[in-house]
LOROSE-578399 format. One record per residue (C-alpha): residue in three letters; x, y, z. Coordinates in nm, 2 decimals, decimal comma. Example, Ala and Ser with C-alpha at 12.3 -4.5 7.8 and 13.67 -1.06 7.14 Angstrom:
BEGIN
[node ALA [1,23 -0,45 0,78]]
[node SER [1,37 -0,11 0,71]]
% end
This chain:
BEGIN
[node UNK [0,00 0,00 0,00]]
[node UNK [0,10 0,35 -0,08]]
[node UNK [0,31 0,55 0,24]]
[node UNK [0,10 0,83 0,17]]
[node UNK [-0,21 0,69 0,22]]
[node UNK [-0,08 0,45 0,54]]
[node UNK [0,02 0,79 0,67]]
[node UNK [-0,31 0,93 0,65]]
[node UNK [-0,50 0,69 0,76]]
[node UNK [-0,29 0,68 1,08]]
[node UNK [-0,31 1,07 1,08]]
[node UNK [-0,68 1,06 1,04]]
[node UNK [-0,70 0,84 1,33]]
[node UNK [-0,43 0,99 1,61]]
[node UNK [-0,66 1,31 1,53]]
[node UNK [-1,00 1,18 1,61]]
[node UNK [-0,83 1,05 1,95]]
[node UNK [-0,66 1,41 1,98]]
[node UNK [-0,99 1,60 1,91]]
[node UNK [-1,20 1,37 2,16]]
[node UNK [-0,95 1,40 2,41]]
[node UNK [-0,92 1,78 2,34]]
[node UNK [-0,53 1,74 2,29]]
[node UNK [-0,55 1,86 1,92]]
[node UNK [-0,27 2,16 1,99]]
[node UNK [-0,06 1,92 2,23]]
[node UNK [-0,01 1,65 2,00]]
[node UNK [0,09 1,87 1,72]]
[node UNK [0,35 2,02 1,91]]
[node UNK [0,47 1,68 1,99]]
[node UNK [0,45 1,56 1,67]]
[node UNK [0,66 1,87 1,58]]
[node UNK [0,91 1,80 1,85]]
[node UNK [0,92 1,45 1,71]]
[node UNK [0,97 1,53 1,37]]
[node UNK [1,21 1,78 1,43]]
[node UNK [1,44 1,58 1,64]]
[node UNK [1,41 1,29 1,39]]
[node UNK [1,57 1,54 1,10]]
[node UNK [1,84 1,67 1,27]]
[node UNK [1,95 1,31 1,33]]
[node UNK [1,96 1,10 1,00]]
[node UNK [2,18 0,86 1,21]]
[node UNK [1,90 0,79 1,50]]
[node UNK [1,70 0,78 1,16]]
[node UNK [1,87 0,49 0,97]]
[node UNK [1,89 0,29 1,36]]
[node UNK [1,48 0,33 1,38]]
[node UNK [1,46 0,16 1,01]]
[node UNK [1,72 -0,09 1,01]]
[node UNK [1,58 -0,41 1,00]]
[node UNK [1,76 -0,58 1,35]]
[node UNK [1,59 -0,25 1,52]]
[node UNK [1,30 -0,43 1,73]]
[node UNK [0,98 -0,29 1,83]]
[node UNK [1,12 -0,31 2,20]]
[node UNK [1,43 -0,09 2,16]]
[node UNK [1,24 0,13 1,97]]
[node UNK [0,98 0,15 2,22]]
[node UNK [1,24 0,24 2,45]]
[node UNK [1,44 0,49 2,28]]
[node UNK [1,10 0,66 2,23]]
[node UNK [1,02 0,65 2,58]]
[node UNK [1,39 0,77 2,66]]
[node UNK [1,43 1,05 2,43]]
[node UNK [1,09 1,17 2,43]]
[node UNK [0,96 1,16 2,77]]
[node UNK [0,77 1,52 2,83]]
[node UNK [0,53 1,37 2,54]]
[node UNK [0,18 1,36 2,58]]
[node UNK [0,03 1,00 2,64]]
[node UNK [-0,17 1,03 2,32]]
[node UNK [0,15 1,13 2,11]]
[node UNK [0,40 0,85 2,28]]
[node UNK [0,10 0,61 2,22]]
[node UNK [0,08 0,69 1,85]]
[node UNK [0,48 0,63 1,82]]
[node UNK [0,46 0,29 2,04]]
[node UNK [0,19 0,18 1,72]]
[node UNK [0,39 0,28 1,47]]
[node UNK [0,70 0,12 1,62]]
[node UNK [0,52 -0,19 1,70]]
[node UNK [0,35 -0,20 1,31]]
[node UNK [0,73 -0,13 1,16]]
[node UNK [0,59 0,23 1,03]]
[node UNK [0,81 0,51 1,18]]
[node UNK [0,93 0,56 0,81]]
[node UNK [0,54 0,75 0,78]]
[node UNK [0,63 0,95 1,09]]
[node UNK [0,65 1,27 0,89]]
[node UNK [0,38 1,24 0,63]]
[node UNK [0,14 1,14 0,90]]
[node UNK [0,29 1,47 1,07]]
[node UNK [0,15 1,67 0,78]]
[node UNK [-0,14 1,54 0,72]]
[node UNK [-0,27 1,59 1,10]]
[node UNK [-0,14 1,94 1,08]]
[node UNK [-0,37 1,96 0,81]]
[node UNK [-0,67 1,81 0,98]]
[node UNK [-0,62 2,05 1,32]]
[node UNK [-0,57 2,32 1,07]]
[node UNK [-0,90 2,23 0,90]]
[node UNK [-1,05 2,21 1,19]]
[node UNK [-0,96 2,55 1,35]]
[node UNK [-1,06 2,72 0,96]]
[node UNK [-0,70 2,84 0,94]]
[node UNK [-0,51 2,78 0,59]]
[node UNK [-0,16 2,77 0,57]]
[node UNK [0,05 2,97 0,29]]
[node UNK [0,33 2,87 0,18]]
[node UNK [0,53 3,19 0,09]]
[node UNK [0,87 3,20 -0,13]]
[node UNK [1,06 3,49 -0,13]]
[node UNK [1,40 3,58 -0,29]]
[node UNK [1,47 3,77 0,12]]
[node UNK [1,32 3,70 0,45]]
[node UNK [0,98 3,85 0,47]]
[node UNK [0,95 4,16 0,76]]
[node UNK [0,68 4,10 1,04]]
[node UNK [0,53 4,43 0,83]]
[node UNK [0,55 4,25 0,47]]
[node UNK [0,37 3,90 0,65]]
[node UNK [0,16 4,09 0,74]]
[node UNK [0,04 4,28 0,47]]
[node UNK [-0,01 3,95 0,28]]
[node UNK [-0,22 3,80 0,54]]
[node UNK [-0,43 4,09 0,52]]
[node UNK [-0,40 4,05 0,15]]
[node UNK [-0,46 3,70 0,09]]
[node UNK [-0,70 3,64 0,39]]
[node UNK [-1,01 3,76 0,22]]
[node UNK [-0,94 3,59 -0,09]]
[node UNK [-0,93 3,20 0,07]]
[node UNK [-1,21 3,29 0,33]]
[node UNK [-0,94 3,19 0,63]]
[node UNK [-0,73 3,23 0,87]]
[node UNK [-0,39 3,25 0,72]]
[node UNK [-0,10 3,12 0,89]]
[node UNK [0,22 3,19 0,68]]
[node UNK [0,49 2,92 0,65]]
[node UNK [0,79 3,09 0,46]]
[node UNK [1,02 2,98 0,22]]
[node UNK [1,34 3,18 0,10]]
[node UNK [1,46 3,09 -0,27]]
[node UNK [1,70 3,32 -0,43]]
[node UNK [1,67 3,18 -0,74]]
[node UNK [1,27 3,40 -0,74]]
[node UNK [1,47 3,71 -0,79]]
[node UNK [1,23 3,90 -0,60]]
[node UNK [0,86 3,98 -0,56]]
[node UNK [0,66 3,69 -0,39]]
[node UNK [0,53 3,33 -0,47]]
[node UNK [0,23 3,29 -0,24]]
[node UNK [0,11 2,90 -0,24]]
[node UNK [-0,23 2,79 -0,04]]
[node UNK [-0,35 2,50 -0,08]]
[node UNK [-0,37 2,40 -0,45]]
[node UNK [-0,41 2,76 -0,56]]
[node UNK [-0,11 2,89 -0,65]]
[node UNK [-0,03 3,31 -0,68]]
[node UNK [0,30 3,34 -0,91]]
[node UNK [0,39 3,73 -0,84]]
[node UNK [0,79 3,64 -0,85]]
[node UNK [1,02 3,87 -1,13]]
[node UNK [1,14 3,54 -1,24]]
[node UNK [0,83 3,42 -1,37]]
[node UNK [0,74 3,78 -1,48]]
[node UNK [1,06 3,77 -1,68]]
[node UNK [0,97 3,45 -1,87]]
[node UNK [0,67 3,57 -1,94]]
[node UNK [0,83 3,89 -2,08]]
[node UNK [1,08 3,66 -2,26]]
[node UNK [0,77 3,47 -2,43]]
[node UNK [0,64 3,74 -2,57]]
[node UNK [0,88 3,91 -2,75]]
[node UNK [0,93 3,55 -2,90]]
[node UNK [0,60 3,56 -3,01]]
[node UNK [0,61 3,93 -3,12]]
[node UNK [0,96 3,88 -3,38]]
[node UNK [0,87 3,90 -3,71]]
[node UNK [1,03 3,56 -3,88]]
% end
């Protein structure tokens, strides 16, 4: 079966316990904490997904390295240690971000920009943006120098191209079109 969809369906299900148990904002913070730790160590990584690594130790290491998690959240990794699935740890990260974000009627933007945004320029394209998807906005940012400037604002599957880059290629285009052959 697709990781994706394991991932969701595990998602789908730590948040229904989450929302019932009104720990929606705990366990997302501990699923960041999680995830977060689990990047910075590729090494701790490759142990959890070697094949000799049992359920036990992993259990354990868990327990060890994560302690000031919620019951809910160190539950959710004990099943996914026990079911060999740690490797959908992230994906079913995202996916219950998304659900608690649904949830709360926020939407998250994804915004690339050739600089670091100001607290000013966020938020001027909250109050930009905000009426246009009907939601909160919560903006996630994204610095890519290869933009060149302006802004590439990304919520959802809608996606606002304002960067020179593109600009440029559509300039580029057409004059192409425009030369007489």
């Amino acid at each position: 079966m697709n990781q994706s969809i394991v991932a969701k369906r595990y998602a789908k299900a730590l948040f229904e316990v989450a929302l019932e148990k009104k720990l929606l904002d705990v366990v997302e913070k501990d699923l960041a904490v999680v995830v977060e730790t689990l990047s910075a160590n590729p090494e701790l990584v490759d142990w959890l997904n070697h094949p000799m690594t049992d359920a036990t130790m992993k259990k354990a290491l868990f327990q060890s390295a994560f302690a000031q998690l919620n019951e809910v959240t160190r539950n959710f990794l004990f099943l996914l240690a026990d079911r060999h699935r740690e490797t959908i740890l992230s994906d079913a990260y995202v996916t219950y971000r998304g659900l608690v974000n649904q949830e709360k009627g926020v939407a998250e933007a994804v915004v690339t920009t050739a600089f670091p945004l100001s607290n000013e320029d966020k938020q001027q394209l909250v109050e930009r943006f905000q009426p246009i998807v009907g939601k909160e906005l919560h903006i996630m940012e994204k610095v890519d120098s290869d933009i060149l400037g302006g802004v590439i604002v990304q919520v959802g599957d809608r996606l606002y191209d304002g960067s020179l880059r593109t600009s440029l290629n559509h300039f580029r285009d057409r004059l192409k079109e425009s030369r007489i052959g």
